[in-house]
CHARMM-style PDB file with segment names, atoms N, HN, CA, C and O in Angstrom:
ATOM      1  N   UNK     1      76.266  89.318 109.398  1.00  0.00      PROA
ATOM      2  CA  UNK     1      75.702  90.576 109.839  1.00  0.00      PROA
ATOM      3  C   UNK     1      76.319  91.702 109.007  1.00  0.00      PROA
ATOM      4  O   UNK     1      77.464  91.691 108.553  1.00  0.00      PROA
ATOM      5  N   UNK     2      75.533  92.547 108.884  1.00  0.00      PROA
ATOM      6  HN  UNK     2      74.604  92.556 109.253  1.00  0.00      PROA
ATOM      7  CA  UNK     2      76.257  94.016 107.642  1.00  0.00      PROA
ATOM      8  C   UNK     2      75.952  95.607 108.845  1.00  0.00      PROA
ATOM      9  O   UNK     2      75.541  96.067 109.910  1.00  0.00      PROA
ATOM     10  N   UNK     3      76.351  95.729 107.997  1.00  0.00      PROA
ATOM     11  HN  UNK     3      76.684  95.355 107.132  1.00  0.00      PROA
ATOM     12  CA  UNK     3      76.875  97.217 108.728  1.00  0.00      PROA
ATOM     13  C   UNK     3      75.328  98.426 108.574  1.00  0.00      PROA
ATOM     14  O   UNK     3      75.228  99.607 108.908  1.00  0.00      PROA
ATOM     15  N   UNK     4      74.537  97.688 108.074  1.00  0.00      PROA
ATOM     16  HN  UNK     4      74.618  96.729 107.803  1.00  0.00      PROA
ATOM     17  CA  UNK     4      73.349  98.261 107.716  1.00  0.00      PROA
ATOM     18  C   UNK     4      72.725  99.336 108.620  1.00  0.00      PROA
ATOM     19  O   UNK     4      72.492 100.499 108.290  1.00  0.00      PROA
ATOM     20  N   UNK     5      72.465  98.704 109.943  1.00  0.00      PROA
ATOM     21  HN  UNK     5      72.654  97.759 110.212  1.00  0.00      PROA
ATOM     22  CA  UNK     5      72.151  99.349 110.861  1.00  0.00      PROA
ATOM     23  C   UNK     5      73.161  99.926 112.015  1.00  0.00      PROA
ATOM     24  O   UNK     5      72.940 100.061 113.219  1.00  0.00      PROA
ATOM     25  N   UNK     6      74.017 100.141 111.468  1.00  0.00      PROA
ATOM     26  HN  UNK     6      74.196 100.031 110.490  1.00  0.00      PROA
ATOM     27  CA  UNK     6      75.425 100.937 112.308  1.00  0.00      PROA
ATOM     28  C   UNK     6      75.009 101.832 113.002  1.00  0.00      PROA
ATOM     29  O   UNK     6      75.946 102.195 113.714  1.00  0.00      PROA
ATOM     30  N   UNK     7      74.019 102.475 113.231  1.00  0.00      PROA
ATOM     31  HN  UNK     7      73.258 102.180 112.653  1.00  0.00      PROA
ATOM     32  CA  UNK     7      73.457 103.206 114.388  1.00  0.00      PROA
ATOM     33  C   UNK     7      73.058 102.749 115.583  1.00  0.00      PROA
ATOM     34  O   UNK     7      73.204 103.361 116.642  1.00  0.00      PROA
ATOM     35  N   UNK     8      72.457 101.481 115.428  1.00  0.00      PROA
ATOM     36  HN  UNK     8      72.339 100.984 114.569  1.00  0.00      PROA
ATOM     37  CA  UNK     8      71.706 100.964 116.382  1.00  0.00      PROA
ATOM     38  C   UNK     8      72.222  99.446 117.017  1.00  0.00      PROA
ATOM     39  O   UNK     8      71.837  98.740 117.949  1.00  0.00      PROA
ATOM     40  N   UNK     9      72.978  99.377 116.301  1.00  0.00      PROA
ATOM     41  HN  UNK     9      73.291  99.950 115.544  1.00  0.00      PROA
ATOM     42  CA  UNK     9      74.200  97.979 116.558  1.00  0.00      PROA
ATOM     43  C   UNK     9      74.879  98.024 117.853  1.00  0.00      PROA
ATOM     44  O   UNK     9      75.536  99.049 118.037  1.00  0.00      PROA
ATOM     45  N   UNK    10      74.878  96.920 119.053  1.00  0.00      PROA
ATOM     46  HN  UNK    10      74.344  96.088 118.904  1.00  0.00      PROA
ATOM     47  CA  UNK    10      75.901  97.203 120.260  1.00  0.00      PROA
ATOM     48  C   UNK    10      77.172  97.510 119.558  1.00  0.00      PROA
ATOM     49  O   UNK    10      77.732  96.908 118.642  1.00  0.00      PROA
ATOM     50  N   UNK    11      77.496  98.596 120.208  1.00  0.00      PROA
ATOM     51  HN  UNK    11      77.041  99.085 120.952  1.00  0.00      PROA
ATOM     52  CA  UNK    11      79.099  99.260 119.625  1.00  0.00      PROA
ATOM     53  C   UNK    11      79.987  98.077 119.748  1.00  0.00      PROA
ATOM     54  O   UNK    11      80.808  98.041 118.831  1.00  0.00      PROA
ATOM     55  N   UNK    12      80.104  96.840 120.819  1.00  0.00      PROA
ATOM     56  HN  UNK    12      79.438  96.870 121.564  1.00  0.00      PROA
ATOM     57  CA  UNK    12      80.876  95.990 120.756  1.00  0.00      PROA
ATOM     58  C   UNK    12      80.708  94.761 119.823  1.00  0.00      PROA
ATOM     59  O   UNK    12      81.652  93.991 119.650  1.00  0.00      PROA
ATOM     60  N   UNK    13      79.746  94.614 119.343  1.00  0.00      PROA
ATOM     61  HN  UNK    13      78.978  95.240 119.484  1.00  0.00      PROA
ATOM     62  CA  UNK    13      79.307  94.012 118.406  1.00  0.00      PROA
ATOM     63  C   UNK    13      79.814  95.106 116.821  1.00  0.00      PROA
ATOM     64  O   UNK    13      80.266  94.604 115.791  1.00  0.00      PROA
ATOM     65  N   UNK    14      79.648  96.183 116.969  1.00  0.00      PROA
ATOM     66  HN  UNK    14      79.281  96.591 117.805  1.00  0.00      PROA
ATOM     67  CA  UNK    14      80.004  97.174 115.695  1.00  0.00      PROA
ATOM     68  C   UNK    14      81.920  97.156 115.541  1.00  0.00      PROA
ATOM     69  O   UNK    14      82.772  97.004 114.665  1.00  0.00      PROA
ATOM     70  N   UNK    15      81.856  97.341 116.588  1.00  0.00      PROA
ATOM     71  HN  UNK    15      81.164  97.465 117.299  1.00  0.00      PROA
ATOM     72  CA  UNK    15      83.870  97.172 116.527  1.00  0.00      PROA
ATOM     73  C   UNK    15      84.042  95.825 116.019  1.00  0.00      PROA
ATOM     74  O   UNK    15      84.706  95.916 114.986  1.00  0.00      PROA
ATOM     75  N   UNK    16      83.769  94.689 116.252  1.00  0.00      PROA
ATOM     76  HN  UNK    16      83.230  94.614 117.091  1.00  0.00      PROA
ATOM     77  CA  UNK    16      84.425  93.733 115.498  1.00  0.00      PROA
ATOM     78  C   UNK    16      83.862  93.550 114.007  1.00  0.00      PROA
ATOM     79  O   UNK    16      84.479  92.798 113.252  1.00  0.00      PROA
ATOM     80  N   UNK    17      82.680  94.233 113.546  1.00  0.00      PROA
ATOM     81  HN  UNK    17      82.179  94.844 114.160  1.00  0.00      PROA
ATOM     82  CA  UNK    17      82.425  93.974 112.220  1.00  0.00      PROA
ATOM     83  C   UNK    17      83.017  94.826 111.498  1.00  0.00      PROA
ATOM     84  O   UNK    17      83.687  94.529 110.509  1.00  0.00      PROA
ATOM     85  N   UNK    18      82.798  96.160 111.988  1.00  0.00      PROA
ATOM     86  HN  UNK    18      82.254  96.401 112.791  1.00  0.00      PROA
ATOM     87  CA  UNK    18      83.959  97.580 111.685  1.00  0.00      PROA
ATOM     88  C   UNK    18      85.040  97.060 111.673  1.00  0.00      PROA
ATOM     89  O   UNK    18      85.028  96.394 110.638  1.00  0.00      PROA
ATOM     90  N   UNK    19      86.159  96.900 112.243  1.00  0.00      PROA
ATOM     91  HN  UNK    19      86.169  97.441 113.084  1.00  0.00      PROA
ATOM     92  CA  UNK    19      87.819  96.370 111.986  1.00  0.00      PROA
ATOM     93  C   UNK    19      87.737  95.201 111.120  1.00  0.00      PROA
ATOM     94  O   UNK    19      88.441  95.226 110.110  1.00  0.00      PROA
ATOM     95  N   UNK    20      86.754  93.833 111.406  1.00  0.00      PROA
ATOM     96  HN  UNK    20      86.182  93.813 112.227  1.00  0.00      PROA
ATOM     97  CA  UNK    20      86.925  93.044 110.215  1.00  0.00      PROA
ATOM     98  C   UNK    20      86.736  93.246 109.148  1.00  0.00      PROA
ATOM     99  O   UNK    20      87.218  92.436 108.356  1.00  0.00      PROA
ATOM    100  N   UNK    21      85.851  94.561 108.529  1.00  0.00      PROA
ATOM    101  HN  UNK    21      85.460  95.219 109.173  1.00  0.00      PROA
ATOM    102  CA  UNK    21      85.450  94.999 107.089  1.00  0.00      PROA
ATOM    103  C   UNK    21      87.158  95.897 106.710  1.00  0.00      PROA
ATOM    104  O   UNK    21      87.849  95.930 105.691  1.00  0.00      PROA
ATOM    105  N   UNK    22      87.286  96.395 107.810  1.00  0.00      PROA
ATOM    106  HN  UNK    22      86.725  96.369 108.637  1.00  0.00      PROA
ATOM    107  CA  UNK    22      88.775  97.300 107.128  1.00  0.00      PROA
ATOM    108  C   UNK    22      89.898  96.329 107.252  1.00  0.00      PROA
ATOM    109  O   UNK    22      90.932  96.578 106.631  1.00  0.00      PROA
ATOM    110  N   UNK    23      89.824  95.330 107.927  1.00  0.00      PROA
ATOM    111  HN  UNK    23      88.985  95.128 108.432  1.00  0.00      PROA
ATOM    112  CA  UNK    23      91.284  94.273 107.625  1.00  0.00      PROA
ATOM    113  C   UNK    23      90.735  93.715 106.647  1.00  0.00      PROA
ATOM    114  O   UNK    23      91.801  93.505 106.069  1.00  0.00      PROA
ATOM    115  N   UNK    24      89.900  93.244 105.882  1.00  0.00      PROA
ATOM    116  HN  UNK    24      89.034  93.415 106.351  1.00  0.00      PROA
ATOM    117  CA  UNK    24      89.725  92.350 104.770  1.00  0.00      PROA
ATOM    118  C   UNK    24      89.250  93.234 103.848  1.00  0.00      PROA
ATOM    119  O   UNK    24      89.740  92.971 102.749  1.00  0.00      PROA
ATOM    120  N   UNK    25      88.241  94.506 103.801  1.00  0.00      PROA
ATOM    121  HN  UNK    25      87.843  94.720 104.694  1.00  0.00      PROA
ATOM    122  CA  UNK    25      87.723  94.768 102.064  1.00  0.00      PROA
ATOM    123  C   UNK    25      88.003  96.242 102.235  1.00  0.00      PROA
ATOM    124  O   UNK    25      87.809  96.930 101.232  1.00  0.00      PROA
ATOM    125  N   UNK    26      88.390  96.801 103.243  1.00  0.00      PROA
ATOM    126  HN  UNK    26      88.547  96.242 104.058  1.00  0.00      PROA
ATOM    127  CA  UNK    26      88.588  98.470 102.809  1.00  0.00      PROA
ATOM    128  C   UNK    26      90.242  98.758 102.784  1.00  0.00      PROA
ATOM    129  O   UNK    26      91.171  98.080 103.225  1.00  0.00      PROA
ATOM    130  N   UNK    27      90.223  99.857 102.188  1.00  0.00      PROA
ATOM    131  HN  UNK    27      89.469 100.407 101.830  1.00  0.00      PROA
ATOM    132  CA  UNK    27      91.220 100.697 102.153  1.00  0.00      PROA
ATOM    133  C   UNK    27      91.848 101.435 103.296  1.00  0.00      PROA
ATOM    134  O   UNK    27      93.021 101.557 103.650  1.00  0.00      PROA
ATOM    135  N   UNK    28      90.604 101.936 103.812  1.00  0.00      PROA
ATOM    136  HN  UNK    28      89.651 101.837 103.525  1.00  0.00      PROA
ATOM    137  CA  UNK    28      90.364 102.983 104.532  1.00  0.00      PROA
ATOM    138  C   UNK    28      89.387 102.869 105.546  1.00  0.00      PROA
ATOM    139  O   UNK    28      88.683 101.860 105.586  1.00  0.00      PROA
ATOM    140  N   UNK    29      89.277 103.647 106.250  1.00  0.00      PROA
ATOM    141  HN  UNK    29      89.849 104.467 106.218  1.00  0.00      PROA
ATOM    142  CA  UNK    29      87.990 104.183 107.274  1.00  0.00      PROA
ATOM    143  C   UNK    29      87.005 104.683 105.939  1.00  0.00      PROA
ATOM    144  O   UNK    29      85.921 104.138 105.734  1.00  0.00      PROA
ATOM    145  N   UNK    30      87.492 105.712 105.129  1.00  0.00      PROA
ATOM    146  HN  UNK    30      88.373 106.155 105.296  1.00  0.00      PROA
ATOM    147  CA  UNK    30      86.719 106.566 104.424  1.00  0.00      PROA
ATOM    148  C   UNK    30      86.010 105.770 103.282  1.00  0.00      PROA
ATOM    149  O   UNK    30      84.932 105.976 102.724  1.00  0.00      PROA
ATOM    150  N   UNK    31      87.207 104.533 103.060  1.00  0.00      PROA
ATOM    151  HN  UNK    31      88.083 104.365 103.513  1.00  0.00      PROA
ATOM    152  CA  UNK    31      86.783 104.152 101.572  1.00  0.00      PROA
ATOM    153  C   UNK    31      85.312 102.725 102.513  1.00  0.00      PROA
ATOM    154  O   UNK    31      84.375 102.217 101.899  1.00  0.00      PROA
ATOM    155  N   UNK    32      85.599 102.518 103.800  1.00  0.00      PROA
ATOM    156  HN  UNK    32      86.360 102.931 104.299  1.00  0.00      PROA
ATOM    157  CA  UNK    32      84.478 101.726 104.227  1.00  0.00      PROA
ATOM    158  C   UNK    32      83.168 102.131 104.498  1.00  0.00      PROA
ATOM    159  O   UNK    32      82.144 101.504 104.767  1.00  0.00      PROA
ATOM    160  N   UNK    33      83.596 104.086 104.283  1.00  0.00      PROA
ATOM    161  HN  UNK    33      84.428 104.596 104.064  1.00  0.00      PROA
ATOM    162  CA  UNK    33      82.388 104.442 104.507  1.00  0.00      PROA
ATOM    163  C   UNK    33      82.295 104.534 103.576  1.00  0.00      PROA
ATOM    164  O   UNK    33      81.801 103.486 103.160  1.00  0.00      PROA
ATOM    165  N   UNK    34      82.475 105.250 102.745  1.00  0.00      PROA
ATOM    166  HN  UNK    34      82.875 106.102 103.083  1.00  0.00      PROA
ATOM    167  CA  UNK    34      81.847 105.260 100.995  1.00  0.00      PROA
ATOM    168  C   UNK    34      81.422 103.854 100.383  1.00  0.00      PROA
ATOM    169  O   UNK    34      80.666 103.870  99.412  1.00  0.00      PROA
ATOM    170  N   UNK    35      81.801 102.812 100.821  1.00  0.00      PROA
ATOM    171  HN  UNK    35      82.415 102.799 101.610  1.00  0.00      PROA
ATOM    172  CA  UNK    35      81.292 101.988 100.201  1.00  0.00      PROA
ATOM    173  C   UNK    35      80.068 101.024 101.054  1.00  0.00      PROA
ATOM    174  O   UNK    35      79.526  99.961 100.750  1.00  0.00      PROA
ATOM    175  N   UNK    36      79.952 101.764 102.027  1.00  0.00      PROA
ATOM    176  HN  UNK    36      80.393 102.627 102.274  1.00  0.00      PROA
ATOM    177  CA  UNK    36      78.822 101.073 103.019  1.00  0.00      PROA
ATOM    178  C   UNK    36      77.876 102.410 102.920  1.00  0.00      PROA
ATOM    179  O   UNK    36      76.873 102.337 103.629  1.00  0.00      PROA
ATOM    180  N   UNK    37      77.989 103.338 102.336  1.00  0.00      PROA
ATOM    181  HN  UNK    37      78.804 103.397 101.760  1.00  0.00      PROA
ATOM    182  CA  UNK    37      76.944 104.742 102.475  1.00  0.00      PROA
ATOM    183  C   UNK    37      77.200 104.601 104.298  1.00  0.00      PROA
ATOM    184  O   UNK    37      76.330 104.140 105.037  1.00  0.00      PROA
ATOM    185  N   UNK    38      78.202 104.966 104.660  1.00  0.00      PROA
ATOM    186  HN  UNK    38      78.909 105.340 104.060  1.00  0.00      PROA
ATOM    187  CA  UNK    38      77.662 105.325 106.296  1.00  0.00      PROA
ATOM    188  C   UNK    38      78.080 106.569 106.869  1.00  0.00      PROA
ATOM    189  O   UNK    38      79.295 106.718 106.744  1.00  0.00      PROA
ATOM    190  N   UNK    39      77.642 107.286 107.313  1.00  0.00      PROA
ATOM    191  HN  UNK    39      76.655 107.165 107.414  1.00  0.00      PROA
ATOM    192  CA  UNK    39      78.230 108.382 107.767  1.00  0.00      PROA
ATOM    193  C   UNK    39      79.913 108.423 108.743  1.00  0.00      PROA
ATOM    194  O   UNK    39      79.948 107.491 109.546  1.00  0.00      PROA
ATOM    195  N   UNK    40      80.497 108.826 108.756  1.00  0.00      PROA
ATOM    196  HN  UNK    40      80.469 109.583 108.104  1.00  0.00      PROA
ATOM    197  CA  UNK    40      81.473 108.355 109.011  1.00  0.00      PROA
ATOM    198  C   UNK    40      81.692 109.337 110.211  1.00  0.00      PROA
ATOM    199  O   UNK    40      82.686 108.903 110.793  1.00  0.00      PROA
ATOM    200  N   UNK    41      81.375 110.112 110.660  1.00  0.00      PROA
ATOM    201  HN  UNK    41      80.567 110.465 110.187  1.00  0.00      PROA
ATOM    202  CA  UNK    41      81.306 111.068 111.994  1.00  0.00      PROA
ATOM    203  C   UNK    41      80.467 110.315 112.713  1.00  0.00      PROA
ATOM    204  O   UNK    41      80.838 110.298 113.886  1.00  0.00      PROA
ATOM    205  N   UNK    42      79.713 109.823 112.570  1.00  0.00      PROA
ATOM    206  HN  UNK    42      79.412 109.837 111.616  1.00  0.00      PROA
ATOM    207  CA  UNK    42      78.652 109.122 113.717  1.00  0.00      PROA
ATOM    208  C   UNK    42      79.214 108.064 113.694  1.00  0.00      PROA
ATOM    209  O   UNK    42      79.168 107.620 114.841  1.00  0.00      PROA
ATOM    210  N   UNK    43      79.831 107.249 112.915  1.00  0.00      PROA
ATOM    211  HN  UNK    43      79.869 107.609 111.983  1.00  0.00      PROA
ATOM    212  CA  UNK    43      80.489 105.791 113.216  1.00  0.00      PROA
ATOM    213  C   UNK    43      81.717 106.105 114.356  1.00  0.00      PROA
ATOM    214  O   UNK    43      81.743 105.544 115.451  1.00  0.00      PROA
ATOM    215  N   UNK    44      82.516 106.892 114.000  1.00  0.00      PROA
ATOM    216  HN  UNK    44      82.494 107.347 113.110  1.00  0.00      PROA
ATOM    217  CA  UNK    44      83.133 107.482 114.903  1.00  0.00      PROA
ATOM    218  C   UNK    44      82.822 107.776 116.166  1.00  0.00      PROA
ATOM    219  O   UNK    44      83.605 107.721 117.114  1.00  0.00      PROA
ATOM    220  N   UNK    45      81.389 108.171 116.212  1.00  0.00      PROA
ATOM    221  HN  UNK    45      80.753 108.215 115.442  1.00  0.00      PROA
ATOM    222  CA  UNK    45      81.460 108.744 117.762  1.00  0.00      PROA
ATOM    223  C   UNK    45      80.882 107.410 118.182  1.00  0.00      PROA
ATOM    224  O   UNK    45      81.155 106.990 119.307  1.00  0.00      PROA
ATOM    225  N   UNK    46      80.092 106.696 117.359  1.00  0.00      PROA
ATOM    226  HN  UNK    46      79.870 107.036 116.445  1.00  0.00      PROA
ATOM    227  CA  UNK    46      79.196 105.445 118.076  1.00  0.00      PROA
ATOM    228  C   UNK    46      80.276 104.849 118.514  1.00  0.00      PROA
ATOM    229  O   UNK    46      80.065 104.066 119.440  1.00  0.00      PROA
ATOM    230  N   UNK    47      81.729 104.985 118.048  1.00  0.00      PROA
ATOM    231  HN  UNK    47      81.901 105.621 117.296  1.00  0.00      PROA
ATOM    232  CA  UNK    47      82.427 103.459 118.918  1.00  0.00      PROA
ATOM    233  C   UNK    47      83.327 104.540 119.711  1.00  0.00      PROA
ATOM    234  O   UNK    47      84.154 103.965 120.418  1.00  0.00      PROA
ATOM    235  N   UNK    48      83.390 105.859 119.783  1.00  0.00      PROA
ATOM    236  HN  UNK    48      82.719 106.326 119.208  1.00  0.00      PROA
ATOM    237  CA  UNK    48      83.969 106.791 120.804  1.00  0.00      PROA
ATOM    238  C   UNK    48      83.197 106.657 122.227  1.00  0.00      PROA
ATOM    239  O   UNK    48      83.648 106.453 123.354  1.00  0.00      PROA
ATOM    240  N   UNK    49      81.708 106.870 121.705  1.00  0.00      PROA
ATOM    241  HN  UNK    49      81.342 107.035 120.789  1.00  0.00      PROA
ATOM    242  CA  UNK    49      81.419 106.811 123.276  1.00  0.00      PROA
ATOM    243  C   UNK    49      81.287 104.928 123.863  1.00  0.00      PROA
ATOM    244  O   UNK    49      80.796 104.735 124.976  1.00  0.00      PROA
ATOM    245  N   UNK    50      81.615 104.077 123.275  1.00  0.00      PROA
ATOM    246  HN  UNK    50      82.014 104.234 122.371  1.00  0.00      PROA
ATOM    247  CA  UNK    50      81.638 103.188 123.903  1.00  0.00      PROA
ATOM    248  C   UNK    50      83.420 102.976 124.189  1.00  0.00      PROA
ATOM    249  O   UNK    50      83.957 101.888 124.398  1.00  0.00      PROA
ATOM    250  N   UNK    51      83.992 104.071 124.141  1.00  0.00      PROA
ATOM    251  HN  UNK    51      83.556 104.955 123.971  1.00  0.00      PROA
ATOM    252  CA  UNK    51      85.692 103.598 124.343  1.00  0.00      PROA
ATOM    253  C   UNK    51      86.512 103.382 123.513  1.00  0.00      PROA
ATOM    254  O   UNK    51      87.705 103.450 123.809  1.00  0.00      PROA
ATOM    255  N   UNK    52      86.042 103.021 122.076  1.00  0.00      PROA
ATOM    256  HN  UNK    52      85.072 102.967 121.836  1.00  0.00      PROA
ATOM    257  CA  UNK    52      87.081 103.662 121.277  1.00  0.00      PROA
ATOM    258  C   UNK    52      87.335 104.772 120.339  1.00  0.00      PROA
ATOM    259  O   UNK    52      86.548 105.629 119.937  1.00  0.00      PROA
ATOM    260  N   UNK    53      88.803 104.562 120.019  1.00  0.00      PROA
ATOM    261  HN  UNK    53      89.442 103.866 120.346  1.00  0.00      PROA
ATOM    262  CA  UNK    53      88.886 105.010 119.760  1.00  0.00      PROA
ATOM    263  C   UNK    53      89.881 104.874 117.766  1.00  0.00      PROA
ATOM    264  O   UNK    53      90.810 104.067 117.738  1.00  0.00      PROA
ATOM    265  N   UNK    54      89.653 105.449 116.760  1.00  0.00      PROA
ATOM    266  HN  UNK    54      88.899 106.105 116.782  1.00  0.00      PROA
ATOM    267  CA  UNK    54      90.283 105.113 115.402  1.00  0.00      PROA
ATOM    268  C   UNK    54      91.813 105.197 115.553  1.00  0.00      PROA
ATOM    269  O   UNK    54      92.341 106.081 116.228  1.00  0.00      PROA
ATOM    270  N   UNK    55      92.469 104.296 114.934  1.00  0.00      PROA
ATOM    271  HN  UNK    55      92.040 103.578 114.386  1.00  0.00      PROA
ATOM    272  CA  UNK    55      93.931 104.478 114.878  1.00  0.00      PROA
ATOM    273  C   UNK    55      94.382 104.145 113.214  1.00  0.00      PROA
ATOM    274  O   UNK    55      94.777 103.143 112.617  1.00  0.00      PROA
ATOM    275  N   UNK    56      94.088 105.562 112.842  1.00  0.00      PROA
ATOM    276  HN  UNK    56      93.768 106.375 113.327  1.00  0.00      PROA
ATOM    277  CA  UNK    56      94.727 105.174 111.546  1.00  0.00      PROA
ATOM    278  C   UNK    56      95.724 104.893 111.138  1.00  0.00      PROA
ATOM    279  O   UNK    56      95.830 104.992 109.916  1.00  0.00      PROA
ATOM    280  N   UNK    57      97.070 104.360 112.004  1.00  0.00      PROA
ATOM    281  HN  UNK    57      96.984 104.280 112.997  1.00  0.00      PROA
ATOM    282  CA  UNK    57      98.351 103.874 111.628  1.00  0.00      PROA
ATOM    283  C   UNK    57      97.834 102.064 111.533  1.00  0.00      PROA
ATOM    284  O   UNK    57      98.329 101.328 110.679  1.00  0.00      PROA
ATOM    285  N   UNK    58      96.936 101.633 112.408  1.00  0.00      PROA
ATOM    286  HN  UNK    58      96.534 102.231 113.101  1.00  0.00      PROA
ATOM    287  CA  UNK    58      97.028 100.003 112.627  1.00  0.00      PROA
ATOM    288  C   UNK    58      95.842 100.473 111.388  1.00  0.00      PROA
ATOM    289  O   UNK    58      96.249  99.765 110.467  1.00  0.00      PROA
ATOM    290  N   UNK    59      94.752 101.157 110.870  1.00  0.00      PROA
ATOM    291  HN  UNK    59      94.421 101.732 111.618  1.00  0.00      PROA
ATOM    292  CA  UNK    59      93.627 101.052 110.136  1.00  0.00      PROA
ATOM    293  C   UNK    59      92.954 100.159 111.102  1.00  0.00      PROA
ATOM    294  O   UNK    59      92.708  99.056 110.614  1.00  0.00      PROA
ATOM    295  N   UNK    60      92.507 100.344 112.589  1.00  0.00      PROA
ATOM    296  HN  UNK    60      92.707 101.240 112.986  1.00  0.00      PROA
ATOM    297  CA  UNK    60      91.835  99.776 112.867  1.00  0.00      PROA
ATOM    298  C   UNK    60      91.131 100.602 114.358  1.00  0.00      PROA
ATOM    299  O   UNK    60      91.782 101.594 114.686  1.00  0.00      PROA
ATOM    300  N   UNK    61      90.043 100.326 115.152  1.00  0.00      PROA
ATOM    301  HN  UNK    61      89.514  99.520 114.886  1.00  0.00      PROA
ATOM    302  CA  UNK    61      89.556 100.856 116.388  1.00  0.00      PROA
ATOM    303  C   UNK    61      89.972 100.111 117.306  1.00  0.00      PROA
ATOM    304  O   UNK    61      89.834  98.889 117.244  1.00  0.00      PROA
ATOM    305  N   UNK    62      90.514 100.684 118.248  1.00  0.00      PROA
ATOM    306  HN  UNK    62      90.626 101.677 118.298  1.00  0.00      PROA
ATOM    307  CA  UNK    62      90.770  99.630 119.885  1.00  0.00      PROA
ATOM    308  C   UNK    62      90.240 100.575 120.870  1.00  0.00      PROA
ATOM    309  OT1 UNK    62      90.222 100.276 122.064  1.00  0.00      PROA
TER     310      UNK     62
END
């Protein structure tokens, strides 16, 4: 599954593809968005309003 439709993806289904793309191929939050073209404020809120929240010390959402 790809991150293609990150809008419309169950957020709990989006959190584990989201954290597995940044533990294995990103840098970053930023560099996963730049390299997925995704907006990165709406990825944010899509897994905010389902409860999480970004922790950029682990580089990951819980």
């Amino acid at each position: 599954m790809s991150l293609d439709n990150y809008q419309f993806t169950d957020p709990h289904l989006l959190l584990g593809l989201v954290n597995t793309e940044l533990r294995n191929h990103s840098e970053s939050l930023e560099d996963l968005c730049a390299t997925h073209d995704i907006d990165g404020e709406i990825l944010v809120e899509r897994l905010k309003s389902a409860g999480y929240d970004y922790m950029p010390e682990q580089k990951q959402f819980r």
